[in-house]
N, C-alpha and C positions, 0 to 999 in steps of 0.2 A: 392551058395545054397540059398533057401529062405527061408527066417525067419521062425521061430519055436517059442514056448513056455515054451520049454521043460529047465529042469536045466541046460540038457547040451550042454551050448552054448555059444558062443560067444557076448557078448555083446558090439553092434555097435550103434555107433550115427546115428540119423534120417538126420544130416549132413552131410553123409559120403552114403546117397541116389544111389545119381549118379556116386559114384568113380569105375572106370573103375576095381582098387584092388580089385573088391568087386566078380567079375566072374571069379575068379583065387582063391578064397578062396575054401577048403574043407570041413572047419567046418562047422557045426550046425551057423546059426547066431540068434539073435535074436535084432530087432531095437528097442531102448528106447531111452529116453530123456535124454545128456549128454550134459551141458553146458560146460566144459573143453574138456572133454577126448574126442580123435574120434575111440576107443576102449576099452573094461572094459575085460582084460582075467580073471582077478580075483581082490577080494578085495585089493590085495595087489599089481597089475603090470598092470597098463594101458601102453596104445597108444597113440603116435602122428605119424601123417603123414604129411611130409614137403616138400615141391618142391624147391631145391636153386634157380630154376628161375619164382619166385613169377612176378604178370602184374606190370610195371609200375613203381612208384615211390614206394610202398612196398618192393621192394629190398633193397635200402640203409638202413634198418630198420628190415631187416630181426631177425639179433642177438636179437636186445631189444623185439621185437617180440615175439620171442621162448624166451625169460626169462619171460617176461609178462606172456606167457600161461603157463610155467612149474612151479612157483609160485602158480600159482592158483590150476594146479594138483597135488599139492602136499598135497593139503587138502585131497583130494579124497584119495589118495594111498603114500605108500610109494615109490616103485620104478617103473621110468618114463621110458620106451623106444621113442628114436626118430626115426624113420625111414626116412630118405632124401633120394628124389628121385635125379638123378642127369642125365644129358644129355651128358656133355662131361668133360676131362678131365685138361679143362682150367677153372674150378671152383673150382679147390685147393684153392687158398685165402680165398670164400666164406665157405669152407668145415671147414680147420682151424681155421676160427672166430665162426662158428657152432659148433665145436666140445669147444672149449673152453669156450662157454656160456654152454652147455650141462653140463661140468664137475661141474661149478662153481655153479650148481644148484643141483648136485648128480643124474644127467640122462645117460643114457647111449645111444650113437648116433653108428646108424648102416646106411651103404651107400649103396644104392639099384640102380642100374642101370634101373628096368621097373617094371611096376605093378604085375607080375607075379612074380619076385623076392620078391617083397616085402609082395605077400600073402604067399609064403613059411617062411618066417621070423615070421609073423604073428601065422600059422597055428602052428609052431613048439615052439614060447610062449606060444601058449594058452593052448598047449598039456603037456606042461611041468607043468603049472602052473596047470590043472585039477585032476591031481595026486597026489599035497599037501593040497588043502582044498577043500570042497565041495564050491559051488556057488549059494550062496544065492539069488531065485529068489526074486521080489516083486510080489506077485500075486495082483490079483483086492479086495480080500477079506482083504487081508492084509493091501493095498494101503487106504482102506476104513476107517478102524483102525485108521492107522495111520492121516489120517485125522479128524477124529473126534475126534482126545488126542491131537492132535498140535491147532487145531483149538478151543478145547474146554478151550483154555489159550484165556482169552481176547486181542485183537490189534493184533492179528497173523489170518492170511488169508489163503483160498484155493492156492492162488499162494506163499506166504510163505513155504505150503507145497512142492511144485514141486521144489522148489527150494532149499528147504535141501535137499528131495529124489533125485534130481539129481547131487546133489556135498559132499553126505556126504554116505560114507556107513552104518552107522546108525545114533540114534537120541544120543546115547550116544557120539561118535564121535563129532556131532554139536556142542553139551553141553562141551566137553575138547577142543573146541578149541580156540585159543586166541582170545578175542572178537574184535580187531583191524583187524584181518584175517576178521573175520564173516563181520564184517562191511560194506567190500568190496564190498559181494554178493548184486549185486538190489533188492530193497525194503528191505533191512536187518542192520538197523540202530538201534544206541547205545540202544533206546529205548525199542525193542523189545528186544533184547538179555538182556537185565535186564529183561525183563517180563519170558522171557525163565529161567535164572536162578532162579529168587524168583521162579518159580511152580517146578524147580527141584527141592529146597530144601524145599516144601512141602512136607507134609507125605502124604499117597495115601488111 
């Protein structure tokens, strides 16, 4: 389907452009800007989408791989679905060392044989998760705000903004979270995150 505006919808990464899953979907989509996840059903249950047969030399690194990314998504949401696509049935090994990097992160890994399976999986997340909380857009009016209150903190930038709206579900969120975590994100060093916290515990 093609992207919409609208609340109700799926939100997909601008990464996830050309993925073939993408004409097998039913839902509502809408494309934003997602530095981890390569699906948002709701605040609380993103997406990954994985092929066990990555090009090249990225295969033996597969496992540290998906723990690197589910780490990171883990800021964003609580609970991670994996989706692995798989071609045949002599990737048992790879499957088993995927599934127990999954566990040991608190993700849950589902095996999809082709893109149409995996938009059923998708479609039937996102349907389940649209029935326990509404889906908080970002509009442009909002987007705007919120730049102008992030930015109006001295040494904090336009792309500082994109960059919590794209890994934090809000600004409170950012603010709880371990500053070692924050650290991580590009351009988001020990210095700023002290400027973040002294203007939170300013009075308004």
């Amino acid at each position: 389907m093609r992207s919409n505006t609208q609340n109700d919808s799926l939100w997909v990464s601008t990464t996830q452009l050309t993925n073939p899953v993408l004409q097998y979907i039913q839902t509502n989509i809408t494309y934003v800007h997602l530095q981890t996840l390569d699906f948002l059903c709701s605040s609380n249950v993103g997406l990954l989408l994985l092929s066990s047969r990555p090009c090249g030399a990225q295969k033996d690194g597969l496992s540290a791989m998906l723990k690197e990314k589910l780490i990171s998504c883990r800021v964003v949401c609580h609970n991670i679905v994996v989706l692995c696509q798989v071609e045949s049935e002599e990737e048992t090994a790879d499957i088993v060392n995927l599934n127990k990097t999954c566990i040991s992160c608190g993700a849950m890994l589902f095996i999809v044989t082709s893109s149409r399976e995996a938009a059923v999986y998708i479609d039937a997340i996102y349907e389940s998760e649209r029935h326990r909380r509404p889906f908080r857009v970002i509009t442009e009016d909002i987007y705007s705000d919120i730049t102008a209150i992030i930015t109006g903190i001295r040494g904090l930038t336009r792309t500082d903004v994109k960059t919590i709206c794209g890994n934090f579900t809000s600004f409170a969120h950012f603010c709880r979270t371990d500053a070692r975590v924050l650290s991580n994100y590009p351009g988001i060093g020990m210095k700023k995150i002290r400027l973040v916290q002294k203007a939170a515990k300013e009075p308004f």
